[in-house]
C-alpha positions, 0 to 999 in steps of 0.5 A: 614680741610686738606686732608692727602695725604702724607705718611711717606715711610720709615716707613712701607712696602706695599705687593700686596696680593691676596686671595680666597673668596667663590671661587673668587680671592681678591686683597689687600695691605698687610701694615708691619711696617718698624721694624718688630722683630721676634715676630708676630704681632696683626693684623687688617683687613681694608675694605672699603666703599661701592663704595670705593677701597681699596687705598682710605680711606681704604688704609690711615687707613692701612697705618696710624694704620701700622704706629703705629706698627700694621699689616693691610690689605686693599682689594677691595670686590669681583666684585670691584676695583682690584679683580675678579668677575661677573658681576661687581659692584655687592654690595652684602652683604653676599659676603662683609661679607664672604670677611671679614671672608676669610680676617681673613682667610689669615691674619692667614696663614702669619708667621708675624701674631699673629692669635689669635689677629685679629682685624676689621675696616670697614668703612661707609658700611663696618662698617655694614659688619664687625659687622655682620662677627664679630657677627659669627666669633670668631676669631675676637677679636675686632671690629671697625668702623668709619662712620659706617652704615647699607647699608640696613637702607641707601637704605631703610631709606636713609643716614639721616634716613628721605627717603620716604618708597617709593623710595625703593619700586621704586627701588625694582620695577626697579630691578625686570624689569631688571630680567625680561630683564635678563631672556629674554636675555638681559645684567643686568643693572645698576644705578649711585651711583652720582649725574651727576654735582656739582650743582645736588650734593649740591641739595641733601645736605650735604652727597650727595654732600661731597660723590660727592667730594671724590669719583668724583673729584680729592680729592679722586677719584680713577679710580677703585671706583665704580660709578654705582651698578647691579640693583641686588644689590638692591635685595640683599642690600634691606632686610640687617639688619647689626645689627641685630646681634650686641648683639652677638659680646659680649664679645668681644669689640666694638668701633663705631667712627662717626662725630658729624655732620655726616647724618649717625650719627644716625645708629651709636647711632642705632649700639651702642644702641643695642650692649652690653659691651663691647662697646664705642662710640667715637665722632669726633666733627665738623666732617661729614661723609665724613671728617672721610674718609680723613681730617686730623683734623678728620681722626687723633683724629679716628686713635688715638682712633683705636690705643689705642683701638686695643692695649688695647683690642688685 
């Protein structure tokens, strides 16, 4: 498969944004399309990975879906990449939530917008988070996600659903030392989210080792991502349930796009099984988790889907 890494420059406009959520300033890339017309536009909220930023994967489906005439916008969570927050590398998912719904928020106050057509992509985790903001707000009028999971069902489960109940027992434990470290005056702790080399990726198999790839090496590798998470995430991811929920977004519609080989594909299945119509669920063959992120013989077929679905649905 080939990477995309070029983008057609003249074809849209990128603006640096930034907005409050739950009193902490986000930072966003705010996608127009090049030929804008008087009316306002329908638009689409892009967040990203769980250790991603959003100029990664987040930041090429906002361009690609800009490309296509919508108006996106790609952010980094609060406590990561460009936006503020402490301590950092905090994964907590009521804040991921809340920075989706003040997302929506802003995206309403721009004249360029048509409010009453606001979309969702989330993407890996943030397929998770945009299921659950969409579940209570209603002015999300369609939902998507792409190699979407539950962050909780991965901690807890692991990505291929197989992990050992024991291995988020431990984590709980090695959290609760660190807050007994932090009551006693000492700096909150943190874990690597990578393995340390390639040969200890490849032995942890296919999911571990193509995330080492696009978040480690050159082929997708931001300065900014996210390598390591407060061990108070753990605490907070540990008892997330995304779709617990899902049921609610009914009426209004749902897309779920995963990899015929992903790891994660089965909470993707999980997601759809319990959602109610309208709903679809989209299938990249040949493709895993990882490559939805940014090959293009998976990334284009997605992007065609989303394009008709937000066209048809908004």
């Amino acid at each position: 498969m080939n990477t995309i890494n070029t983008f057609s420059s003249n074809s849209i406009a990128t603006r640096k944004v930034s907005f409050t959520s739950d009193g902490i300033k986000i930072a966003g890339n705010l996608y127009l399309p090049a030929m804008m017309d008087a009316a306002p536009r329908p638009a689409i909220v892009v967040s990203h990975p769980g250790t991603g930023v959003k100029e990664q994967t987040a930041g090429l489906y906002a361009r690609l879906l800009a490309e296509r005439g919508f108006i996106t916008l790609a952010f980094d969570a609060a406590y990561q990449g460009e936006s503020e927050g402490f301590p950092r590398g905090l994964e907590n998912p009521s804040q991921r939530v809340e920075d989706i719904k003040s997302a929506v928020s802003f995206l309403s106050t721009l004249p360029e917008v048509d409010a009453g057509k606001t979309g969702m992509l989330g993407i890996c985790a943030s397929g998770g988070y945009g299921i659950m903001a969409a579940a209570t707000d209603h002015r999300i009028k369609a939902v998507a996600t792409v190699s979407g999971v539950d962050v909780g069902r991965m901690f807890r489960n692991g990505a291929d659903g197989r992990q050992s109940p024991d291995v988020i027992q431990q984590m709980l434990d090695l959290a609760a030392r660190d807050r007994r470290a932090v009551a006693a005056g000492k700096e909150e702790g943190s874990f690597p989210l990578f393995p340390e080399t390639e040969e200890q990726a490849k032995a942890q198999g296919r999911y571990a080792y193509e995330g080492w790839k696009y978040y480690c090496t050159s082929q997708g590798q931001h300065p900014r991502s996210a390598k390591t998470f407060t061990w108070s995430s753990v605490e907070h991811i540990a008892g997330f349930d995304a779709f617990r929920f899902v049921d609610m977004i009914a009426p209004r519609p749902l897309l779920i796009i995963a990899g015929s080989e992903a790891d994660t594909l089965w909470m993707a299945q999980e997601a759809f099984s319990l959602a109610k119509e309208p709903k679809a669920l989209f299938i990249v063959e040949g493709a895993s988790h990882t490559d939805l992120y940014h090959q293009q013989e998976a990334v284009i077929p997605a992007v065609d889907e989303l394009e008709h679905f937000f066209n048809t649905k908004l």
